[in-house]
LOTOR-82718 format. One record per residue (C-alpha): x, y, z; residue number from 1. Coordinates in nm, 4 decimals, padded with zeros to 6 digits. Layout:
! LOTOR-82718
<r px="X" py="Y" pz="Z" k="NUM"/>
...
//
This chain:
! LOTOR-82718
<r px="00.6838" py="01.0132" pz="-09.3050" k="1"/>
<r px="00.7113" py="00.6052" pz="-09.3737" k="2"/>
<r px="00.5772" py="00.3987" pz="-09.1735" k="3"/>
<r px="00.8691" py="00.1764" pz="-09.1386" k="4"/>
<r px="01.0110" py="00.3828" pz="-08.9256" k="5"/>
<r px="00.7526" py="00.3393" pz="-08.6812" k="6"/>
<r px="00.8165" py="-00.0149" pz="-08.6143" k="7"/>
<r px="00.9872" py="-00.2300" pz="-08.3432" k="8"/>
<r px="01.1052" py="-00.5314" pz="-08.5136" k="9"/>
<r px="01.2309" py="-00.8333" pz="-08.3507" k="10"/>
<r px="01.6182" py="-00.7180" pz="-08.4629" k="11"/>
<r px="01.6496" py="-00.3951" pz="-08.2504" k="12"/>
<r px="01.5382" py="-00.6133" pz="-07.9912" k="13"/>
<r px="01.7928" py="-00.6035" pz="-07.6946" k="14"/>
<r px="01.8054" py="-00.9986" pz="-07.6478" k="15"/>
<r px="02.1894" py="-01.0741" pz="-07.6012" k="16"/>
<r px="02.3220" py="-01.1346" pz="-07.2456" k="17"/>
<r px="02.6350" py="-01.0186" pz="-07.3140" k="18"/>
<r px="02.5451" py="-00.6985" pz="-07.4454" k="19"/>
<r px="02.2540" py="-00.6538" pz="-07.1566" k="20"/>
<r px="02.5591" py="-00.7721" pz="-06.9426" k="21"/>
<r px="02.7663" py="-00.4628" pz="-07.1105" k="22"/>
<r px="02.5418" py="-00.2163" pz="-07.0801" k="23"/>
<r px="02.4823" py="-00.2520" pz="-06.6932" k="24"/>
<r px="02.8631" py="-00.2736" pz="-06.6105" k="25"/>
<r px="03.0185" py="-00.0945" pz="-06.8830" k="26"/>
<r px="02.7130" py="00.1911" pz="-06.9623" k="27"/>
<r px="02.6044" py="00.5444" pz="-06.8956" k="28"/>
<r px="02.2778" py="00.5926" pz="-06.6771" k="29"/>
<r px="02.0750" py="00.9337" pz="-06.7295" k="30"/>
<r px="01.7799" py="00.9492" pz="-06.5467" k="31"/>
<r px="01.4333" py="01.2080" pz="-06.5450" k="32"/>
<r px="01.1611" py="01.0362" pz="-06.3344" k="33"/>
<r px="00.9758" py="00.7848" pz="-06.3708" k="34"/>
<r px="01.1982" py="00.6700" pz="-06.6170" k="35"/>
<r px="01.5863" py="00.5381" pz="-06.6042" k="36"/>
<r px="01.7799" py="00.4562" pz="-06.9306" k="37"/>
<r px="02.0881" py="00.2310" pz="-06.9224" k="38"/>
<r px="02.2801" py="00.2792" pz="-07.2445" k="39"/>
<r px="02.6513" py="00.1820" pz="-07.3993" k="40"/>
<r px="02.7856" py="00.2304" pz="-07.7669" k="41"/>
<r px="02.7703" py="-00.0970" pz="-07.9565" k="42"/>
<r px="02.9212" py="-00.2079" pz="-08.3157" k="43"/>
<r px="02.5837" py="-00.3099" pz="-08.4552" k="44"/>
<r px="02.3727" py="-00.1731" pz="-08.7814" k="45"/>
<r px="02.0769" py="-00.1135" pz="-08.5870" k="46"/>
<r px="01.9892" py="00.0322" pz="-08.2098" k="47"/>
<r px="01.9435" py="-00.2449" pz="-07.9421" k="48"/>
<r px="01.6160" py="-00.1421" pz="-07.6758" k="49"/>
<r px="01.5418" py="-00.3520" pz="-07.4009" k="50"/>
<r px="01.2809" py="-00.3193" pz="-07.1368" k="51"/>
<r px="01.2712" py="-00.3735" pz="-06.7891" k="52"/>
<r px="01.0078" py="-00.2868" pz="-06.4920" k="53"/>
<r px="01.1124" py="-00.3786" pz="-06.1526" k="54"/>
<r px="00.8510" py="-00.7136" pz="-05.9740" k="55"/>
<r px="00.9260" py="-00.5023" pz="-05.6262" k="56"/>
<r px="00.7331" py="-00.2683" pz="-05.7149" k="57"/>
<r px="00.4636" py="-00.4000" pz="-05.9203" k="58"/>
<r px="00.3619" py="-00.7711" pz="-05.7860" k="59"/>
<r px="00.0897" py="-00.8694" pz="-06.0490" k="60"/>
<r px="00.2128" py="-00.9755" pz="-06.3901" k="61"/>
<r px="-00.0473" py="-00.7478" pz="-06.5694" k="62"/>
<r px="00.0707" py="-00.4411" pz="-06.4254" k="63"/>
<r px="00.4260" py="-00.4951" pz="-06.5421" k="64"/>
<r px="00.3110" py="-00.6185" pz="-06.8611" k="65"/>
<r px="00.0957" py="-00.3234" pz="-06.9239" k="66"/>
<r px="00.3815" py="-00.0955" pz="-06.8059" k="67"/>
<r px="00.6232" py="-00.2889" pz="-07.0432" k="68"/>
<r px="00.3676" py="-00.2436" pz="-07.3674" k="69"/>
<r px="00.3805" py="00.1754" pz="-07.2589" k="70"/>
<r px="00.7688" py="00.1831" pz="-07.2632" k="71"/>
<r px="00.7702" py="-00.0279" pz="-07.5840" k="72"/>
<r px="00.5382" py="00.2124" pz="-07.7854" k="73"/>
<r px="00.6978" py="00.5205" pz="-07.6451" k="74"/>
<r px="01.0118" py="00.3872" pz="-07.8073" k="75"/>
<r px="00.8886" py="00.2716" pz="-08.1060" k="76"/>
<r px="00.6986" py="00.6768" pz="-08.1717" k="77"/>
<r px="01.0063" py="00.8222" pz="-08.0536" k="78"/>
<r px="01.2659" py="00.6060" pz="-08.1840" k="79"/>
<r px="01.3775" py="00.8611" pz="-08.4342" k="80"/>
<r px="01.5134" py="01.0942" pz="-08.2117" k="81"/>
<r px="01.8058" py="00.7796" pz="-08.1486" k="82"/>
<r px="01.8001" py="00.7251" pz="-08.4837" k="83"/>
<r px="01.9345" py="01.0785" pz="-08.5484" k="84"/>
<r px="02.2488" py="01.0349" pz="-08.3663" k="85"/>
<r px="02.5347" py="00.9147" pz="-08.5180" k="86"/>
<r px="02.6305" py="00.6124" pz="-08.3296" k="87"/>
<r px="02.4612" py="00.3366" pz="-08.2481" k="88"/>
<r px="02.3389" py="00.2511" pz="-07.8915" k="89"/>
<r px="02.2587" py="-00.0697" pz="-07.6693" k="90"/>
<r px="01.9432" py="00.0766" pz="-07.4464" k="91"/>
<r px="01.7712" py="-00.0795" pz="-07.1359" k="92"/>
<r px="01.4355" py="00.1374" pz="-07.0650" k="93"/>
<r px="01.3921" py="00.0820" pz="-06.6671" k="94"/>
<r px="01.0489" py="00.2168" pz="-06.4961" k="95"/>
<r px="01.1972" py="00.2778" pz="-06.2143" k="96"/>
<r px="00.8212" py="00.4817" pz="-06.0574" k="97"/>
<r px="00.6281" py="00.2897" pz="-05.8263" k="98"/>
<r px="00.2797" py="00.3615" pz="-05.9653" k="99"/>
<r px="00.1191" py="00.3427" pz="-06.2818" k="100"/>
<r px="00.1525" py="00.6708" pz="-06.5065" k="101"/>
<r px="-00.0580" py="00.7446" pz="-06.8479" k="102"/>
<r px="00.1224" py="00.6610" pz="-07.1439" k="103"/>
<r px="00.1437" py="01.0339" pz="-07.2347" k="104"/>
<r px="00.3879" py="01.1197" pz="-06.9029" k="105"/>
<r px="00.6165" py="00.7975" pz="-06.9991" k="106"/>
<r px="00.6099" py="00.9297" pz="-07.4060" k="107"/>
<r px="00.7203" py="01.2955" pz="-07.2663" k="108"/>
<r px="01.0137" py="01.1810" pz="-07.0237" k="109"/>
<r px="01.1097" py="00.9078" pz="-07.2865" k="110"/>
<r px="01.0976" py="01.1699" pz="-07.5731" k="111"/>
<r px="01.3511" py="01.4298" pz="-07.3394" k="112"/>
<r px="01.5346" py="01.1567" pz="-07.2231" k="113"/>
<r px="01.6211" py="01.0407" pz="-07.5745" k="114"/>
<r px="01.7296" py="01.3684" pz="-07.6859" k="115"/>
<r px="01.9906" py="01.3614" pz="-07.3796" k="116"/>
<r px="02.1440" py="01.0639" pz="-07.4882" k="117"/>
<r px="02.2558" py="01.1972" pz="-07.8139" k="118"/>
//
């Protein structure tokens, strides 16, 4: 397999406020804990993921951060199951657990939740 396709580049970066805006009025929500994914159809060339962990539930900086850099690699190892769907999707990643989990438990529900959104 290439290793482009293994990469997170700044342009599938969910950035826009009117698309975030979209995606939490307009989008779908399917959930499998500890993770929640926000998504909506967009007219773009490329899938949109954003990333979002909750400061009520994790007060220090560095725990969000570190929870943040799991989500983000998760995505980027499992991005091909998206990419294998036909449209293209606008995607906010929520952790919506209130501890810390090992990377492997957030790759797992990612991976499964992925494959729902299809």
């Amino acid at each position: 397999m290439n290793l482009k396709t293994f990469t997170y580049p700044e342009e599938k970066k969910l950035k826009s406020r009117k698309l975030i805006k979209q995606v939490f009025e307009d989008g779908k929500t399917i959930k499998a804990f500890p993770l929640l994914i926000r998504y909506t159809e967009h007219e773009g060339e490329l899938h949109k993921v954003g990333v979002s962990v909750s400061k009520r539930n994790f007060k220090t900086a560095v725990d969000r951060n570190r929870i943040k850099r799991q989500l983000r690699e998760a995505y980027r190892l499992h991005q091909q199951e998206l990419t294998d769907s036909g449209s293209k999707f606008a995607v906010m990643l929520i952790y919506i657990g209130r501890k810390k989990m090992p990377t492997v438990k957030i790759q797992e529900t990612l991976s499964t939740l992925l494959k729902e959104l299809k």
